[in-house]
C-alpha positions as CSV (number, residue, x, y, z in Angstrom):
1,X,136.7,87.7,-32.7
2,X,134.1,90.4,-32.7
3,X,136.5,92.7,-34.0
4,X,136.8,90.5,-37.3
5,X,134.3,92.9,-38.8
6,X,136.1,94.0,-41.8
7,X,137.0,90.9,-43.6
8,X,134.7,88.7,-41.2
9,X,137.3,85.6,-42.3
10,X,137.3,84.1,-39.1
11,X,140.9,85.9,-38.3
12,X,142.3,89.1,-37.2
13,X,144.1,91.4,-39.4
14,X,146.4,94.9,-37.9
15,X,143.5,97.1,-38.6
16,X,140.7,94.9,-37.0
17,X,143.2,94.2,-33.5
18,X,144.6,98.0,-33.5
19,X,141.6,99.7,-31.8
20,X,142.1,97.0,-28.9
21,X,146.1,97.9,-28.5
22,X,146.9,101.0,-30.3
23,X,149.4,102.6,-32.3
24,X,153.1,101.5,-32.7
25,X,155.4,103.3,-29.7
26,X,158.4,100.6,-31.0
27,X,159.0,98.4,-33.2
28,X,161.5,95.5,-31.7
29,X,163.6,94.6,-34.7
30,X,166.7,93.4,-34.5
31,X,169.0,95.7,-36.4
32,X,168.5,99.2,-37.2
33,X,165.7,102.0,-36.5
34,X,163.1,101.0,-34.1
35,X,160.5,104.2,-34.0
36,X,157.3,103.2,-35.6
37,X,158.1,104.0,-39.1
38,X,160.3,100.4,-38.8
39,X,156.7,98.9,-38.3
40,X,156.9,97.0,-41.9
41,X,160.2,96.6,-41.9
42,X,159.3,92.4,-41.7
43,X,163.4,91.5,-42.7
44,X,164.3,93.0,-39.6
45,X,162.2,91.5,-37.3
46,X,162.9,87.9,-35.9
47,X,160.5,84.9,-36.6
48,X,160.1,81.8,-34.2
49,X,160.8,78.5,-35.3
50,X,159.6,75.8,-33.1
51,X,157.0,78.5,-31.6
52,X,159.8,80.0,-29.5
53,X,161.3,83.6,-29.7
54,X,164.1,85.2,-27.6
55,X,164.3,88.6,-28.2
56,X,167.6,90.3,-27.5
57,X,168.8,93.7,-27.7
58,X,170.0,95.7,-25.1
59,X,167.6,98.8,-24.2
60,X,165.4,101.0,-25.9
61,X,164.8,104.7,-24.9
62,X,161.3,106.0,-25.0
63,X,159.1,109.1,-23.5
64,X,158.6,109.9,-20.2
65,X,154.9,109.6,-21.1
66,X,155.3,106.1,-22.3
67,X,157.5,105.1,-19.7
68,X,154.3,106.1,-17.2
69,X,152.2,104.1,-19.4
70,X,154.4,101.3,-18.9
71,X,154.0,101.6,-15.3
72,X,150.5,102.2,-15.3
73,X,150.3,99.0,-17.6
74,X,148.6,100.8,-20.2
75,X,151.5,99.2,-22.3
76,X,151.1,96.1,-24.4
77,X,153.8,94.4,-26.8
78,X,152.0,92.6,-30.1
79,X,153.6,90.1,-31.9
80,X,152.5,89.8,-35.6
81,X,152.7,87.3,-37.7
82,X,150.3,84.4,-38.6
83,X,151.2,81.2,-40.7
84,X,147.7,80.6,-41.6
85,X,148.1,77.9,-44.2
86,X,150.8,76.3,-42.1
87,X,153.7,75.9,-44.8
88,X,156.4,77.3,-42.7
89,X,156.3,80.7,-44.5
90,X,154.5,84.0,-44.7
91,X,153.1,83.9,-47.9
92,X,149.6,83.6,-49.5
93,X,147.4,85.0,-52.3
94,X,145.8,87.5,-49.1
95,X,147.8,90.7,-49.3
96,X,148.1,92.7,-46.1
97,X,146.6,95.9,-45.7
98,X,149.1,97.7,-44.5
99,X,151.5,96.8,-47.8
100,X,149.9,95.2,-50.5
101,X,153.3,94.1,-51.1
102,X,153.3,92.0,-47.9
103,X,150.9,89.0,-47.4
104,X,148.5,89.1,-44.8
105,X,150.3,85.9,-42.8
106,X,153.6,88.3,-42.3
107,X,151.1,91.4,-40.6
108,X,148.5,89.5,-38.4
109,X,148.5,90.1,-35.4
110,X,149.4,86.5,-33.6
111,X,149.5,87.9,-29.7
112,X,148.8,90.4,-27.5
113,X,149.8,91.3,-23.7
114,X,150.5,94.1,-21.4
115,X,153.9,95.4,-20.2
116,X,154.4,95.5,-17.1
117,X,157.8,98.1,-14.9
118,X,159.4,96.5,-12.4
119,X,159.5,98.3,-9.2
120,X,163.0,100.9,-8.8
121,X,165.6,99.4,-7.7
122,X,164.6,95.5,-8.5
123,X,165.7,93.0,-11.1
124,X,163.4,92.8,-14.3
125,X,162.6,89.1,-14.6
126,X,162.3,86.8,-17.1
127,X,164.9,84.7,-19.0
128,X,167.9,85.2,-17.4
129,X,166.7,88.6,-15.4
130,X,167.5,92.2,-16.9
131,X,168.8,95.7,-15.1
132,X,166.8,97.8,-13.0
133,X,163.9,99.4,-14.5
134,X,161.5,102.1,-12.6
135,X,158.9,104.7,-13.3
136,X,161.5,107.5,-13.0
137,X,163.4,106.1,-16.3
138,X,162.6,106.7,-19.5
139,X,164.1,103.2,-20.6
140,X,162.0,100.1,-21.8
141,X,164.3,97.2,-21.0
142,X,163.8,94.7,-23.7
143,X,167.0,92.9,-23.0
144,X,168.2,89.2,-22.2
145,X,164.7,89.4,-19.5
146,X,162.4,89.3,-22.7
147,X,161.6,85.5,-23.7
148,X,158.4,84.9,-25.4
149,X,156.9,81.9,-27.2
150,X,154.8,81.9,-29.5
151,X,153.4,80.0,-32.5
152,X,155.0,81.1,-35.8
153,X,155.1,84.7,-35.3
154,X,157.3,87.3,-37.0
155,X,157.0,91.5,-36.2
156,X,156.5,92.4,-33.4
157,X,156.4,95.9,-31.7
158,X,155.2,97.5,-28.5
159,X,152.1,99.7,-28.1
160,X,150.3,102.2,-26.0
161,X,147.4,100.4,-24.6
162,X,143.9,102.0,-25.6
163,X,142.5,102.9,-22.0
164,X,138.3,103.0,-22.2
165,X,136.6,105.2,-20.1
Protein backbone atom coordinates (compact mmCIF):
# COMPACT_ATOMS: atom_id res chain seq x y z
CA UNK A 1 0.00 0.00 0.00
CA UNK A 2 2.99 2.37 -0.01
CA UNK A 3 2.65 2.62 -3.52
CA UNK A 4 -0.94 4.28 -3.21
CA UNK A 5 0.91 7.54 -3.49
CA UNK A 6 -1.01 9.11 -6.32
CA UNK A 7 -4.57 9.01 -5.22
CA UNK A 8 -3.60 7.92 -1.53
CA UNK A 9 -7.47 6.28 -1.49
CA UNK A 10 -6.56 3.37 0.35
CA UNK A 11 -6.33 1.18 -3.15
CA UNK A 12 -4.20 0.49 -5.96
CA UNK A 13 -4.77 1.78 -9.34
CA UNK A 14 -2.54 0.35 -12.90
CA UNK A 15 -0.20 3.23 -12.61
CA UNK A 16 0.56 3.07 -8.76
CA UNK A 17 1.08 -1.32 -9.05
CA UNK A 18 3.08 -0.98 -12.60
CA UNK A 19 6.53 0.04 -11.23
CA UNK A 20 6.20 -3.27 -8.97
CA UNK A 21 5.28 -5.64 -12.21
CA UNK A 22 6.00 -3.84 -15.30
CA UNK A 23 4.73 -3.34 -18.69
CA UNK A 24 2.14 -5.47 -20.52
CA UNK A 25 4.14 -8.57 -22.57
CA UNK A 26 0.32 -10.11 -23.16
CA UNK A 27 -2.72 -9.53 -22.62
CA UNK A 28 -4.90 -12.97 -22.01
CA UNK A 29 -8.14 -12.21 -23.61
CA UNK A 30 -10.16 -14.56 -24.82
CA UNK A 31 -10.81 -13.77 -28.46
CA UNK A 32 -8.70 -11.86 -30.74
CA UNK A 33 -5.24 -9.94 -30.49
CA UNK A 34 -3.36 -10.47 -27.46
CA UNK A 35 0.00 -8.04 -27.78
CA UNK A 36 -0.26 -5.25 -25.42
CA UNK A 37 -2.13 -2.85 -27.38
CA UNK A 38 -5.31 -5.45 -26.38
CA UNK A 39 -4.48 -4.20 -22.71
CA UNK A 40 -8.05 -2.13 -22.53
CA UNK A 41 -9.71 -4.21 -24.52
CA UNK A 42 -11.99 -5.10 -21.04
CA UNK A 43 -14.96 -7.03 -23.50
CA UNK A 44 -12.48 -9.43 -24.30
CA UNK A 45 -11.20 -10.38 -21.21
CA UNK A 46 -13.08 -12.95 -18.86
CA UNK A 47 -14.51 -11.94 -15.37
CA UNK A 48 -14.92 -14.40 -12.30
CA UNK A 49 -18.14 -14.96 -10.87
CA UNK A 50 -18.11 -16.71 -7.71
CA UNK A 51 -14.23 -15.49 -7.32
CA UNK A 52 -13.19 -18.24 -9.69
CA UNK A 53 -11.52 -17.91 -13.21
CA UNK A 54 -10.48 -20.67 -15.68
CA UNK A 55 -8.56 -19.33 -18.29
CA UNK A 56 -8.40 -21.27 -21.50
CA UNK A 57 -6.86 -20.81 -24.69
CA UNK A 58 -4.36 -22.90 -26.17
CA UNK A 59 -0.72 -21.22 -26.41
CA UNK A 60 0.66 -17.98 -26.89
CA UNK A 61 3.99 -17.25 -28.71
CA UNK A 62 6.34 -14.82 -27.25
CA UNK A 63 10.22 -13.66 -27.48
CA UNK A 64 12.99 -15.61 -26.75
CA UNK A 65 13.84 -12.92 -24.26
CA UNK A 66 10.54 -13.21 -22.42
CA UNK A 67 10.56 -16.82 -22.61
CA UNK A 68 14.15 -16.51 -20.39
CA UNK A 69 12.33 -14.18 -18.16
CA UNK A 70 9.77 -16.69 -17.65
CA UNK A 71 12.34 -19.09 -16.67
CA UNK A 72 14.34 -16.87 -14.68
CA UNK A 73 10.90 -15.96 -12.95
CA UNK A 74 11.22 -12.48 -13.71
CA UNK A 75 7.59 -13.10 -15.17
CA UNK A 76 4.44 -12.17 -13.39
CA UNK A 77 0.67 -12.49 -14.67
CA UNK A 78 -1.71 -9.50 -13.04
CA UNK A 79 -5.20 -9.85 -12.93
CA UNK A 80 -7.15 -6.47 -12.99
CA UNK A 81 -10.12 -5.74 -11.98
CA UNK A 82 -11.65 -4.60 -8.57
CA UNK A 83 -15.40 -4.37 -7.59
CA UNK A 84 -14.82 -1.87 -5.03
CA UNK A 85 -18.39 -0.99 -4.14
CA UNK A 86 -19.38 -4.64 -4.39
CA UNK A 87 -22.56 -4.48 -6.77
CA UNK A 88 -21.43 -7.16 -9.02
CA UNK A 89 -20.26 -4.71 -11.79
CA UNK A 90 -17.44 -2.52 -12.78
CA UNK A 91 -18.82 0.67 -12.65
CA UNK A 92 -18.41 3.83 -10.46
CA UNK A 93 -18.23 7.60 -10.66
CA UNK A 94 -13.97 6.93 -10.42
CA UNK A 95 -12.75 6.86 -13.95
CA UNK A 96 -9.65 4.83 -14.68
CA UNK A 97 -6.58 6.43 -15.73
CA UNK A 98 -5.71 4.59 -18.34
CA UNK A 99 -9.43 5.39 -20.33
CA UNK A 100 -11.41 7.88 -18.76
CA UNK A 101 -13.97 5.96 -20.50
CA UNK A 102 -13.44 2.96 -18.25
CA UNK A 103 -14.10 3.14 -14.46
CA UNK A 104 -11.48 2.53 -12.19
CA UNK A 105 -13.18 -0.93 -10.67
CA UNK A 106 -12.67 -2.50 -14.45
CA UNK A 107 -8.54 -1.39 -14.44
CA UNK A 108 -7.30 -2.07 -10.80
CA UNK A 109 -5.08 -4.22 -10.43
CA UNK A 110 -6.80 -7.16 -8.12
CA UNK A 111 -3.58 -9.75 -8.07
CA UNK A 112 -0.20 -10.19 -8.70
CA UNK A 113 2.24 -13.37 -8.97
CA UNK A 114 5.16 -14.64 -10.75
CA UNK A 115 5.32 -17.19 -13.62
CA UNK A 116 6.99 -19.86 -13.25
CA UNK A 117 8.60 -22.64 -16.77
CA UNK A 118 8.32 -26.01 -16.11
CA UNK A 119 11.45 -27.91 -16.52
CA UNK A 120 11.89 -29.48 -20.60
CA UNK A 121 10.47 -32.23 -21.06
CA UNK A 122 7.82 -32.20 -17.98
CA UNK A 123 4.14 -31.71 -17.70
CA UNK A 124 3.05 -27.99 -16.82
CA UNK A 125 0.72 -28.44 -13.89
CA UNK A 126 -2.20 -27.01 -12.73
CA UNK A 127 -5.87 -27.75 -13.63
CA UNK A 128 -5.90 -30.57 -15.63
CA UNK A 129 -1.93 -30.37 -16.57
CA UNK A 130 -0.73 -28.61 -19.91
CA UNK A 131 2.10 -29.72 -22.73
CA UNK A 132 5.68 -29.48 -22.23
CA UNK A 133 7.07 -26.20 -21.73
CA UNK A 134 11.05 -25.35 -21.42
CA UNK A 135 13.50 -22.56 -21.58
CA UNK A 136 14.44 -23.48 -25.21
CA UNK A 137 10.67 -22.50 -26.42
CA UNK A 138 9.50 -19.49 -27.10
CA UNK A 139 5.87 -20.51 -26.03
CA UNK A 140 3.98 -19.36 -22.87
CA UNK A 141 1.54 -22.17 -22.16
CA UNK A 142 -1.56 -20.55 -20.88
CA UNK A 143 -3.71 -23.50 -21.70
CA UNK A 144 -6.23 -26.00 -19.80
CA UNK A 145 -3.02 -25.87 -16.82
CA UNK A 146 -3.98 -22.13 -16.00
CA UNK A 147 -6.78 -22.03 -13.18
CA UNK A 148 -6.77 -19.10 -11.01
CA UNK A 149 -9.26 -17.73 -8.43
CA UNK A 150 -9.75 -14.76 -7.62
CA UNK A 151 -12.25 -12.28 -6.08
CA UNK A 152 -14.22 -10.40 -8.81
CA UNK A 153 -11.43 -9.75 -11.21
CA UNK A 154 -11.78 -8.95 -14.90
CA UNK A 155 -8.30 -8.18 -17.40
CA UNK A 156 -5.80 -9.72 -16.95
CA UNK A 157 -2.42 -9.90 -18.75
CA UNK A 158 1.13 -11.14 -18.13
CA UNK A 159 4.21 -8.92 -17.49
CA UNK A 160 7.92 -8.67 -17.32
CA UNK A 161 8.77 -8.59 -13.79
CA UNK A 162 10.78 -5.32 -12.70
CA UNK A 163 14.18 -6.92 -11.43
CA UNK A 164 15.91 -4.26 -8.66
CA UNK A 165 19.40 -4.17 -8.54
Amino acid sequence: MAADDLSADGTLNTTEGGPAYGPIIVSLTKTGDTSPASALAVDRFDTAPGGNLSYERGSTTVSPEEAQAIADGKSAIVIHGVDHNGNGTYDGDVASELDLALPTEATDPALCGVLTAAPVGSMATGAGGSAPVGTDSPILIAGTGLLLAAAGTGAFAARRAHVKA
